[in-house]
N, CA, C and O of each residue as an XYZ file, in Angstrom:
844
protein
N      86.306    118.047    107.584
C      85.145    117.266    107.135
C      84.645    116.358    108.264
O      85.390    116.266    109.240
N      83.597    115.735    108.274
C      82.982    115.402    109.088
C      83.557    113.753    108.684
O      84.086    113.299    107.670
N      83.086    113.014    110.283
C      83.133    111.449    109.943
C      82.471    110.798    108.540
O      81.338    111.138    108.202
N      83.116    110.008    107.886
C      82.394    109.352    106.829
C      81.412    108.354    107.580
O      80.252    108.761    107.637
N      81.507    107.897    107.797
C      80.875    106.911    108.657
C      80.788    107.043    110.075
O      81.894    107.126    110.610
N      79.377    107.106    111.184
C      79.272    106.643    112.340
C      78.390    105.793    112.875
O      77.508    105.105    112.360
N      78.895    105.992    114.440
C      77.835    104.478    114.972
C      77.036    104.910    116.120
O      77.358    105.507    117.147
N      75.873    104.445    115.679
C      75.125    104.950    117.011
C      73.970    103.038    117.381
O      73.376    102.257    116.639
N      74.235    103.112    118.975
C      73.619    102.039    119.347
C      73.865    100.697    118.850
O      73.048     99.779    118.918
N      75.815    100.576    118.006
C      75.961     99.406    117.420
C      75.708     99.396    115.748
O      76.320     98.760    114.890
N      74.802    100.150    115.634
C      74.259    100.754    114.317
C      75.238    101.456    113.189
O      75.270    102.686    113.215
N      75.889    100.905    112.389
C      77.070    102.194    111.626
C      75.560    102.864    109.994
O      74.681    102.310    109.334
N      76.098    104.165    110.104
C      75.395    104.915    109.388
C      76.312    106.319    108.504
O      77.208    107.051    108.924
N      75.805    106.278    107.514
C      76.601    107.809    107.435
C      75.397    108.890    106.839
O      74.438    108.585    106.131
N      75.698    109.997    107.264
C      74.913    111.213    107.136
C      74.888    111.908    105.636
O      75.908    112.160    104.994
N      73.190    112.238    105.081
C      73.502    112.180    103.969
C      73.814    113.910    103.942
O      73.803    114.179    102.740
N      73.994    114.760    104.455
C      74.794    115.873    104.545
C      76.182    115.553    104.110
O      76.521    116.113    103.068
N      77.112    114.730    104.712
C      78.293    114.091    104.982
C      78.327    114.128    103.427
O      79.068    114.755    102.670
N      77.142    113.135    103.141
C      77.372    112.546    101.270
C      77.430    113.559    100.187
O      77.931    113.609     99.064
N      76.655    114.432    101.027
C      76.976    115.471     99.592
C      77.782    116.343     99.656
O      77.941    117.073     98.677
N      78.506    116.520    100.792
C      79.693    117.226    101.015
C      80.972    116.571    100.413
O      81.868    117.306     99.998
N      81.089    115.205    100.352
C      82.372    114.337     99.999
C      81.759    114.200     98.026
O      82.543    114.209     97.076
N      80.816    114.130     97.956
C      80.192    114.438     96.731
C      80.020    115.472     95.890
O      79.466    115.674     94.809
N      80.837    116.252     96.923
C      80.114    117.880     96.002
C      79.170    118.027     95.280
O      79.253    118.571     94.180
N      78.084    117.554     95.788
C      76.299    118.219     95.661
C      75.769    118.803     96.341
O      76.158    118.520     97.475
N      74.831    119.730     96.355
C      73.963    120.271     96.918
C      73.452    119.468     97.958
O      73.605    118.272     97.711
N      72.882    119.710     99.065
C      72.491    118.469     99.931
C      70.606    118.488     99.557
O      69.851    117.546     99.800
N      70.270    119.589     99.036
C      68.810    119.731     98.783
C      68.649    118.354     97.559
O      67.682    117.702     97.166
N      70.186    118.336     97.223
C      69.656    117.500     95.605
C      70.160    115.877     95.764
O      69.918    115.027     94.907
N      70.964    115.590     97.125
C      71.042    114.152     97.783
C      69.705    114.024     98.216
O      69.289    112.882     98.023
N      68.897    114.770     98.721
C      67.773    114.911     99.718
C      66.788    114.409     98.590
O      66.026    113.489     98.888
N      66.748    114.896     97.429
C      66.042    114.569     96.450
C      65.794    113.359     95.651
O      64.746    112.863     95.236
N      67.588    112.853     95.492
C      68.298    111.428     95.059
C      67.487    110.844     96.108
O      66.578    110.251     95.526
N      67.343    110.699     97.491
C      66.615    109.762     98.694
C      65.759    109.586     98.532
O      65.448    108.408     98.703
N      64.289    110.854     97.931
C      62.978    110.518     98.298
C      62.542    109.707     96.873
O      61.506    109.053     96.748
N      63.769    109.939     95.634
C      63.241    108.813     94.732
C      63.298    107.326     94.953
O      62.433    106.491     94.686
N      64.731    107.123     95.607
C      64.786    105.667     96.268
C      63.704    105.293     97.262
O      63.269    104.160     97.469
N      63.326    106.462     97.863
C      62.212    105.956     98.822
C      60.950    105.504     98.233
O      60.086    104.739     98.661
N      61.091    106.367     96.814
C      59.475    106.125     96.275
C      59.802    104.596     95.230
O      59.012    104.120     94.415
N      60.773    104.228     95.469
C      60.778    103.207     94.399
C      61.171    101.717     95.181
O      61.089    100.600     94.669
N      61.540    101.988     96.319
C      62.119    100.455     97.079
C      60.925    100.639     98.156
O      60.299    101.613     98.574
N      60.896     98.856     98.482
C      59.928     98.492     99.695
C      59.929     99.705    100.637
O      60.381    100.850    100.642
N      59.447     99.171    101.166
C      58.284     99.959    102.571
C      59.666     99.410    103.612
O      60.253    100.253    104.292
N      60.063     98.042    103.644
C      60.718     97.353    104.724
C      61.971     97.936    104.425
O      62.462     98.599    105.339
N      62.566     97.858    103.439
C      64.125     98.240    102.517
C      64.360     99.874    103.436
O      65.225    100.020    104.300
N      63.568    100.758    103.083
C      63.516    102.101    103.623
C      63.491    102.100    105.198
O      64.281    102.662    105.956
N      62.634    101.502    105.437
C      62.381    101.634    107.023
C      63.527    101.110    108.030
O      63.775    101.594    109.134
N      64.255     99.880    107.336
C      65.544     99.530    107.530
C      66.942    100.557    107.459
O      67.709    100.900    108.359
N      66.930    100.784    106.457
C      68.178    101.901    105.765
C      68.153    102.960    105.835
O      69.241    103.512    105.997
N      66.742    103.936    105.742
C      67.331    105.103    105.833
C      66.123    105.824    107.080
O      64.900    105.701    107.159
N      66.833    106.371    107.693
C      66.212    107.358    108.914
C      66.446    108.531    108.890
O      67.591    108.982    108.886
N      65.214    109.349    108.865
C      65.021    110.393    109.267
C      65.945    111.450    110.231
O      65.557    111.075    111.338
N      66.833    112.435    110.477
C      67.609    112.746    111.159
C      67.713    114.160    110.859
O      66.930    114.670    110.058
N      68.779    114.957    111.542
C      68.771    115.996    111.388
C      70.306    116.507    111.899
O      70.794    116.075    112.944
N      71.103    117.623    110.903
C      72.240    118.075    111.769
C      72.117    119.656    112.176
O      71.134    120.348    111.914
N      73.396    120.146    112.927
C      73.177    121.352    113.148
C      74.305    122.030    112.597
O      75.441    121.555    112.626
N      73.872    123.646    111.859
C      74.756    124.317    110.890
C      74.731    125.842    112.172
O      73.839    126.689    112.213
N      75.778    125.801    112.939
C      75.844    127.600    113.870
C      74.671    127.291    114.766
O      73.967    128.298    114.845
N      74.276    126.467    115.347
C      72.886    125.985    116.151
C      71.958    125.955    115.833
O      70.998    125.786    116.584
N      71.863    126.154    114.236
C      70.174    125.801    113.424
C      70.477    124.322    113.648
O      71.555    123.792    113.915
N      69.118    123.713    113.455
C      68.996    122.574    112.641
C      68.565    122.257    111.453
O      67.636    123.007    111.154
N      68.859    121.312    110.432
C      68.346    120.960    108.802
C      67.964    119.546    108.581
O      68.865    118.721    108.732
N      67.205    119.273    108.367
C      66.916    117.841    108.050
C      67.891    116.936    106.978
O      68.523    117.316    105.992
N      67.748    115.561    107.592
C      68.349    114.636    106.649
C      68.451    113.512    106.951
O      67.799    113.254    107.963
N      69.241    112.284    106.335
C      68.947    110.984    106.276
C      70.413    110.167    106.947
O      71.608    110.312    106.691
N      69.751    109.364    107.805
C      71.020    108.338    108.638
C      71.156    107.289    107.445
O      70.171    106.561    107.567
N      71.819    106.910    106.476
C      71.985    105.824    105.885
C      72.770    104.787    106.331
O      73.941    104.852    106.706
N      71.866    103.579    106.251
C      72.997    102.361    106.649
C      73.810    101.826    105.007
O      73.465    101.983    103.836
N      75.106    101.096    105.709
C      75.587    100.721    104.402
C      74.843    100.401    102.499
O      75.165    100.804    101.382
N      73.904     99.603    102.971
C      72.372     99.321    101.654
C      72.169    100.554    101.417
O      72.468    100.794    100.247
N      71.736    101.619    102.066
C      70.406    102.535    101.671
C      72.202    103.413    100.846
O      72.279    103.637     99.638
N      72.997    103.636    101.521
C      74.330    104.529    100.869
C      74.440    103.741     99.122
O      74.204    104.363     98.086
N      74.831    102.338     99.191
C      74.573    101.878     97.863
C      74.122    101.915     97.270
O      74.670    102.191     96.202
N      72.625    101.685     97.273
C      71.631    101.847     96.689
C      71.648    103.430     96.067
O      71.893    103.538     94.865
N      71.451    104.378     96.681
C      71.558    105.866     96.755
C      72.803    106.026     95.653
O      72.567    106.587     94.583
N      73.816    105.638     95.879
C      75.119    105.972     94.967
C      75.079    105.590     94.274
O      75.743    106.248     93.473
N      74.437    104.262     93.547
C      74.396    104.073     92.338
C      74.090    104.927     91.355
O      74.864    104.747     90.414
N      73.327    105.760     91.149
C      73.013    106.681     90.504
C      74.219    107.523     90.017
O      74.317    108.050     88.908
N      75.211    107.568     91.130
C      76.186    108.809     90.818
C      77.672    108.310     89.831
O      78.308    107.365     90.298
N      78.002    108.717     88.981
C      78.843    108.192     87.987
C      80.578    108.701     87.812
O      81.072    109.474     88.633
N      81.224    108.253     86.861
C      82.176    109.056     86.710
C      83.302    108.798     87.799
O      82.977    108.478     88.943
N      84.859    108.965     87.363
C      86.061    108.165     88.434
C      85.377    108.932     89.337
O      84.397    108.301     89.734
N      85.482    110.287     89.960
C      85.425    110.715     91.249
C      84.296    110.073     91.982
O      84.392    109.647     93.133
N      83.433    110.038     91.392
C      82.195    109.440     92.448
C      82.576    107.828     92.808
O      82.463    107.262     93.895
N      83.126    107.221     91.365
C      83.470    105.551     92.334
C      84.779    105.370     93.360
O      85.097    104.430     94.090
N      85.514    106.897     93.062
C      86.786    106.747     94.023
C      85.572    107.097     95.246
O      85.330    106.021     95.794
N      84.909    107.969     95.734
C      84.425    108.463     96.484
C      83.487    107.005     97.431
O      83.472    106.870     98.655
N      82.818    106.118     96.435
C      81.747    105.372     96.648
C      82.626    104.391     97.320
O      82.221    103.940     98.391
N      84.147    103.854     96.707
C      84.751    102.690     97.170
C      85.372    103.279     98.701
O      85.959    102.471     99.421
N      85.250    104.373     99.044
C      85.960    104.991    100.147
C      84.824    104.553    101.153
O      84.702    103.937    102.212
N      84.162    105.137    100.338
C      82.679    104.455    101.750
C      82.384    103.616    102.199
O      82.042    103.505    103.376
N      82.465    102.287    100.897
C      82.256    101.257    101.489
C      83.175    100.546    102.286
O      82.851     99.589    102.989
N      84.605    101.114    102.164
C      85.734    100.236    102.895
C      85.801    101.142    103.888
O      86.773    100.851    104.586
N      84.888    102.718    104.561
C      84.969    102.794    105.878
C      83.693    101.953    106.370
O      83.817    101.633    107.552
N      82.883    101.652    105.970
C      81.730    101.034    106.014
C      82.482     99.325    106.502
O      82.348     98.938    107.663
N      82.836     98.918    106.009
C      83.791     97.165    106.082
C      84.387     97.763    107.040
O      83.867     97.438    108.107
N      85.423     98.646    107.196
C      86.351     98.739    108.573
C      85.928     98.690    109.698
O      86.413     98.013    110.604
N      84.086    100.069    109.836
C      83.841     99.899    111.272
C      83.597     98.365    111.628
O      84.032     97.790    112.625
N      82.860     97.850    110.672
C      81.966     96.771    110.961
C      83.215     95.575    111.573
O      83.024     94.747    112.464
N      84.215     95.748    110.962
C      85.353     94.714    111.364
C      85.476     95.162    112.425
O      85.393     94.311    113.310
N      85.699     96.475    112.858
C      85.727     97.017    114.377
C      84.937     96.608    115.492
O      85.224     96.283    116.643
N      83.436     96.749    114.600
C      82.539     96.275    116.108
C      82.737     95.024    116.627
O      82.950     94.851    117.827
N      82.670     93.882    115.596
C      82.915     92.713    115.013
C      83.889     91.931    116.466
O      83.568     91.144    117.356
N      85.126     92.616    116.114
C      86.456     92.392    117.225
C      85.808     93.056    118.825
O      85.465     92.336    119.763
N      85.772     94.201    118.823
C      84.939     94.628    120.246
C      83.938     93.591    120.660
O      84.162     93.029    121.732
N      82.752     93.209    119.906
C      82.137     92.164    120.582
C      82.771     91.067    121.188
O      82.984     91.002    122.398
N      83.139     90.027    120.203
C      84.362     89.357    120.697
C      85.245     89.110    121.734
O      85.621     88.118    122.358
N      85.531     90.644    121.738
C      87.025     90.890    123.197
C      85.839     90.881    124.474
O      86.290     90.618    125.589
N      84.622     91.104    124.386
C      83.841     91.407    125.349
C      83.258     89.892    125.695
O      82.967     89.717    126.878
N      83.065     88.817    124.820
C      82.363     88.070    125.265
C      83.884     86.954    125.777
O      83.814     86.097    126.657
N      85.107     87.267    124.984
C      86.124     86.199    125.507
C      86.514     86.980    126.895
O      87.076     86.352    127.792
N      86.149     88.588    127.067
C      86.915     88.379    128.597
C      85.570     87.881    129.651
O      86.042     87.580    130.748
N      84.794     87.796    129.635
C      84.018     87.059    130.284
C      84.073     85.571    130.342
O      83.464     84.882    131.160
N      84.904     85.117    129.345
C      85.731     83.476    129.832
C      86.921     83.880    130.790
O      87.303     82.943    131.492
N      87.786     85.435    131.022
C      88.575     85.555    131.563
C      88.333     85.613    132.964
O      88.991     84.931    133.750
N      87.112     86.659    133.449
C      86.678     86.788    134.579
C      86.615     85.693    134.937
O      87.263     85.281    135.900
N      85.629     84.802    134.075
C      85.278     83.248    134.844
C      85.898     82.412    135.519
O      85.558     81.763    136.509
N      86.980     82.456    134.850
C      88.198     81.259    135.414
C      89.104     82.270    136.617
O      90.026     81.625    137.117
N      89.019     83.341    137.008
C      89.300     84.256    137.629
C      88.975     83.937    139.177
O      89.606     83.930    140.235
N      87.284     83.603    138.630
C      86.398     83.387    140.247
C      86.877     81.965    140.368
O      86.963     81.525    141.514
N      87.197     81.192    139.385
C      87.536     80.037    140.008
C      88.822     79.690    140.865
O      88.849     78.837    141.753
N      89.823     80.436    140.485
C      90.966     80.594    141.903
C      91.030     81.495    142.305
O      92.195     81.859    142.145
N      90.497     82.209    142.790
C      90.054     83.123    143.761
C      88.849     82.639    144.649
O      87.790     82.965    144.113
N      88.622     81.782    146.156
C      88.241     82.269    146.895
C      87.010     82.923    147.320
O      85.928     82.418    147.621
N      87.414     84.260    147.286
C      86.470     85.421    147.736
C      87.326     86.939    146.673
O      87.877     87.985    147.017
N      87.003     86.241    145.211
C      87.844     87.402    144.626
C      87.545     88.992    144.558
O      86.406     89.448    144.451
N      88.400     89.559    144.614
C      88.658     91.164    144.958
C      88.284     91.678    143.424
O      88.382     90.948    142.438
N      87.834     93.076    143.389
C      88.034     93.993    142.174
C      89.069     94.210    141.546
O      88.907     94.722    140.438
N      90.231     93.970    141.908
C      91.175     94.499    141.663
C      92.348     92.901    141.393
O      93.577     92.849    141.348
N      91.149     91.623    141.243
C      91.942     90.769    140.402
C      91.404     91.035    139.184
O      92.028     91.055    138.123
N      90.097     91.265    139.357
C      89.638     91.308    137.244
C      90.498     92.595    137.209
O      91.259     92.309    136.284
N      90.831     93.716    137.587
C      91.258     94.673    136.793
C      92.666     94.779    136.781
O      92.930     95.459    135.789
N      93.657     94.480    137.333
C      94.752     93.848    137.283
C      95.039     93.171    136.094
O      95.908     93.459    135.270
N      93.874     91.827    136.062
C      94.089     91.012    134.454
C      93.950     91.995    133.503
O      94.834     92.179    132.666
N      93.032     92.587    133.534
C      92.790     93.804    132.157
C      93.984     94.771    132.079
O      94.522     95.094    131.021
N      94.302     95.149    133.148
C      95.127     95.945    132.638
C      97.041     95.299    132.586
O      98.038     95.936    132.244
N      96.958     94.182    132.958
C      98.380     93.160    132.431
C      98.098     93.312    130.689
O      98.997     93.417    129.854
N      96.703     93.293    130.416
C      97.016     92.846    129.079
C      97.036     94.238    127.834
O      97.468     94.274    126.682
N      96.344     95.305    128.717
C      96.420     97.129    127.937
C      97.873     97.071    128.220
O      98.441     96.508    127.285
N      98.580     97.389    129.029
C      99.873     97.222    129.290
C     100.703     96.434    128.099
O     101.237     97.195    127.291
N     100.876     95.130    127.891
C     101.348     94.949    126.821
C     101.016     95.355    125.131
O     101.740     95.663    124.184
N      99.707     95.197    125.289
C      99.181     95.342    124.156
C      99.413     97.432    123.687
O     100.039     97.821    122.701
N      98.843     98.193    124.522
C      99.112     99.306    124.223
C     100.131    100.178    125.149
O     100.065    101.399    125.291
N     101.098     99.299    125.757
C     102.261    100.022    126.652
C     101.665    100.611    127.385
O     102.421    101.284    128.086
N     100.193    100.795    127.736
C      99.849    101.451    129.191
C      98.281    101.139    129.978
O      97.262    100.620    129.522
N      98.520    101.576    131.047
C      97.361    101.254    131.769
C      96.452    101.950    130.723
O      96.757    102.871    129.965
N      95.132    101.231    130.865
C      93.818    101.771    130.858
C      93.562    103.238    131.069
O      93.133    104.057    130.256
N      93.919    103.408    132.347
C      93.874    104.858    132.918
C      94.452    105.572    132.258
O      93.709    106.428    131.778
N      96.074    105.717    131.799
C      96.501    106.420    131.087
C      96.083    106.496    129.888
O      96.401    107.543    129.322
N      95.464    105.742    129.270
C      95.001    105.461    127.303
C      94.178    106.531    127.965
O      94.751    107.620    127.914
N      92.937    106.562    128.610
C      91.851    107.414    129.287
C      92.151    108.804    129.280
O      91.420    109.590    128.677
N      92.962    109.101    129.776
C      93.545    110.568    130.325
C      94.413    111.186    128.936
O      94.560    112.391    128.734
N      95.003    109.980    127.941
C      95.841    111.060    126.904
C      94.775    111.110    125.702
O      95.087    111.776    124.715
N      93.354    110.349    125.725
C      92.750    110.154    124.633
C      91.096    111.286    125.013
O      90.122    111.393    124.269
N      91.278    111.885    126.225
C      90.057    112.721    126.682
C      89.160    111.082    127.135
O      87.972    111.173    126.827
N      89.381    110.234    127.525
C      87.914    109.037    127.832
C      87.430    109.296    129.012
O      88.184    109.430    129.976
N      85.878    109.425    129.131
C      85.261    109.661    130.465
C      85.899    108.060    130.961
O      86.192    107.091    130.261
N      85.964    108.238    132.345
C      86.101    106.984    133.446
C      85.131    105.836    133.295
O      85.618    104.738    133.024
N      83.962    105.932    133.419
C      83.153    105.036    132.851
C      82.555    104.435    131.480
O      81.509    103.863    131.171
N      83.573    104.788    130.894
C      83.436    104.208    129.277
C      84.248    103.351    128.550
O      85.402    103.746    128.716
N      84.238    102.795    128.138
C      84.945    101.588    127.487
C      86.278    102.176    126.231
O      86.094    102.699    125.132
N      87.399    101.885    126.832
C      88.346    102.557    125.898
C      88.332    101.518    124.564
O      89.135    101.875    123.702
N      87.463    100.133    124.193
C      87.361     99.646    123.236
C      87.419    100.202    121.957
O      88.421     99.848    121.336
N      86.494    101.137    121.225
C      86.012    101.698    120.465
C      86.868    102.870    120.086
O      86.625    103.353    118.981
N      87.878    103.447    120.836
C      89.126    104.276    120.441
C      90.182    103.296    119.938
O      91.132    103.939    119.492
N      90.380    101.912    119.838
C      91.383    101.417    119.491
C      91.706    100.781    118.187
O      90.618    100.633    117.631
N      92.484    100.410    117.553
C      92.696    100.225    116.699
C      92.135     98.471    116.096
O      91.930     97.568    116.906
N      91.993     98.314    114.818
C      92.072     97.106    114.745
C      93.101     95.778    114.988
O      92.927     94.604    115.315
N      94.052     96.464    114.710
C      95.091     95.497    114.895
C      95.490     95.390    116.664
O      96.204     94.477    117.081
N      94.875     96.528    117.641
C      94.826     96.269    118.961
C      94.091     96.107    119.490
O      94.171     96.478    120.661
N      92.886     95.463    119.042
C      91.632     94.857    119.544
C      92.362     93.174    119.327
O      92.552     92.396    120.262
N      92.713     92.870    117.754
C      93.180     91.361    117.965
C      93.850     91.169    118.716
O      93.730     90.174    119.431
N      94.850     92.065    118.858
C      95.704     91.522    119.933
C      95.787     91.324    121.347
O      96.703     90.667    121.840
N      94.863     91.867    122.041
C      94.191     92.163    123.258
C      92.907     90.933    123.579
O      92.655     90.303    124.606
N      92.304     90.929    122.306
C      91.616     89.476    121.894
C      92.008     87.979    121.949
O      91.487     86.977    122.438
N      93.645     88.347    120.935
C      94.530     86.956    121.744
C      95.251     86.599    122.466
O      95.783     85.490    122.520
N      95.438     87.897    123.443
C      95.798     87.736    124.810
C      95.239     87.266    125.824
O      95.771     86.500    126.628
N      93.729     87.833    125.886
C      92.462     87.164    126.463
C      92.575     85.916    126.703
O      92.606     85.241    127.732
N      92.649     85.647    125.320
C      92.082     84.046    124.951
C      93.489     82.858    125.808
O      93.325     81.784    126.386
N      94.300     83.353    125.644
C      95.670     83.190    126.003
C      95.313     83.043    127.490
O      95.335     81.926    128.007
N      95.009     84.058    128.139
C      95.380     84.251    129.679
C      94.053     83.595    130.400
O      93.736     83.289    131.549
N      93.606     83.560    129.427
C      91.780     82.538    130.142
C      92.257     81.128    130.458
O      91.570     80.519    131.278
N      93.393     80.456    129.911
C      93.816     79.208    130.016
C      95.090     79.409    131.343
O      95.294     78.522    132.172
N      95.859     80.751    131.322
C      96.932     80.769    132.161
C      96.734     80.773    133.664
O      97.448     80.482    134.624
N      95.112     81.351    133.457
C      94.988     81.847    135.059
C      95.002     80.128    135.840
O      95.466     79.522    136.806
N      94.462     80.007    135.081
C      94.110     78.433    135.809
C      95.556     77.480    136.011
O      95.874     76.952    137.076
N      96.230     77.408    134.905
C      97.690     76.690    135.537
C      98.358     77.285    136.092
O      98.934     76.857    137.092
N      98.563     78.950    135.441
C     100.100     79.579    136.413
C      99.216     80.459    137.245
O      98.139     80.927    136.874
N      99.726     80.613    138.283
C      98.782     81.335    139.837
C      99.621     82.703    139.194
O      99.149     83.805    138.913
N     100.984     82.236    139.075
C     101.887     83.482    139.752
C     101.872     84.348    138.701
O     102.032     83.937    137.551
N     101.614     86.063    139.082
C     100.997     86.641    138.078
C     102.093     87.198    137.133
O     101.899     87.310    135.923
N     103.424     87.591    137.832
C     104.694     87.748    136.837
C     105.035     86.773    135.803
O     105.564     87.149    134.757
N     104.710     85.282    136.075
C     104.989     84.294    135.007
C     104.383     84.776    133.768
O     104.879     85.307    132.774
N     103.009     84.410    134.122
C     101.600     85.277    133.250
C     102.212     86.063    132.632
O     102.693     85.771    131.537
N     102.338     87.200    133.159
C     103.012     88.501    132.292
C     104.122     88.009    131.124
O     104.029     88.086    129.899
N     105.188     87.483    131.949
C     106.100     87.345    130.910
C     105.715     86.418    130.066
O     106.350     86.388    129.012
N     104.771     85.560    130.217
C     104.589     84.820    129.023
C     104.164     85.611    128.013
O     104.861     85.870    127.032
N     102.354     86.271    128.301
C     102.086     86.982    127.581
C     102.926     88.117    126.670
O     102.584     88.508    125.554
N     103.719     88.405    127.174
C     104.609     89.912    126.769
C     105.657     88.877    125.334
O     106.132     89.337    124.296
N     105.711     87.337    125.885
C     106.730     87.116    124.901
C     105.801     86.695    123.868
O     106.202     86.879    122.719
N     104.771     86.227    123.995
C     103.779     85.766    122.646
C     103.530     86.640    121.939
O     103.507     86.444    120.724
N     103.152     88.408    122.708
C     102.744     89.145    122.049
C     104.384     90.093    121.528
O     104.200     91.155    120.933
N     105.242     89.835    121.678
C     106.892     90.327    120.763
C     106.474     89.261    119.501
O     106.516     89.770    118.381
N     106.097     87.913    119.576
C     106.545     87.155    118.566
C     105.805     86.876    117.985
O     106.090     86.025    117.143
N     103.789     87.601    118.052
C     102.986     88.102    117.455
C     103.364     89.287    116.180
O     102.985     89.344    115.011
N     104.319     90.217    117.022
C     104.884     91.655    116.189
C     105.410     91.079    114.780
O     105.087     91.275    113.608
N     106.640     90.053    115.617
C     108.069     89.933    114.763
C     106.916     89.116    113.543
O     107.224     89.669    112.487
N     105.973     88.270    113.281
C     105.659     87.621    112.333
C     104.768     88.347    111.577
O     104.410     88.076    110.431
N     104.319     89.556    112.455
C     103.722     90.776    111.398
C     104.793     91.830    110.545
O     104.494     92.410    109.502
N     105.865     91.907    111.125
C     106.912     92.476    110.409
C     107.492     91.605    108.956
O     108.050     92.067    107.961
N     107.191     90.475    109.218
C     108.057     89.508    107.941
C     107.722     89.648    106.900
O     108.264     89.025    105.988
């Protein structure tokens, strides 16, 4: 089966092909369920939620609808009965998950840019290979390996952000390592201290998720 949910441009959406496949309907008759919501909600509501799109079946293409979380609700209401609300509550909690996902990715992106910062401040004439060093002290603890390697066992092109392959619970933690090592660079120089600090916050991060 296809993704329940994806993201394009930051954007999470799910495909209403997708919906009537996890729905077992016809997709001619989701397609149908849409153009009544279309004929009955704002002009703005629609133009927001649902987009125009298209997938491909053996290299045809078929028309259909990008729904954002609203336009999927809205749309499902209609559909009744346990299977459809087991089906509907599935959506919306992949729907809540990405969004917690992007949520943390933003985040890790705007706190390591407090990391870089304090970076240039003892450094000199700093090198490439102090920001990436810090980044990868903290993939290293957080996911036991370089960057490079997450890259190479997960298929990631080189220039792409291994963010968005990771998990939630290893975005926080990579998040409060950040936040952690944005304060360290500046007192401890020496970068093994660093490490071992980090490595012991993040064991005694684990042990209080285990309790």
């Amino acid at each position: 089966m296809n993704k329940l949910v994806e993201v394009k441009k930051g954007k999470i959406f799910c495909k209403s092909n997708v919906v009537s496949d996890v729905f077992e309907k016809d997709h001619k008759n989701v397609l149908r369920d849409i153009e009544k919501v279309l004929k009955n909600c704002s002009k703005e509501f629609s133009q927001l939620n649902y987009e125009l799109s298209n997938y491909k079946v053996r290299g045809k293409e078929y028309p259909c609808y990008n729904l954002t979380k609203d336009g999927f609700v809205l749309l499902a209401m209609g559909y009744t009965g346990k299977e459809a609300m087991k089906f509907k509550e599935l959506y919306i909690n992949k729907f809540n998950e990405m969004e917690r996902l992007i949520t943390s990715q933003r985040f890790a992106r705007v706190e390591f840019k407090d990391l870089t910062d304090n970076i240039q401040l003892i450094h000199e004439e700093p090198k490439f290979y102090h920001f990436s060093n810090e980044a990868d002290l903290i993939n290293r603890i957080v996911l036991e390996m370089s960057s490079k390697k997450f890259r190479e066992l997960k298929g990631i092109k080189k220039d792409e952000s291994i963010r968005k392959y990771l998990t939630e619970e290893q975005l926080k933690s990579i998040l409060l390592l950040q936040r952690i090592d944005s304060g360290l660079v500046l007192t401890i120089t020496n970068f093994k201290e660093r490490q071992k600090m980090l490595k012991d916050i993040f064991k005694t991060k684990l042990k209080l998720l285990e309790k």
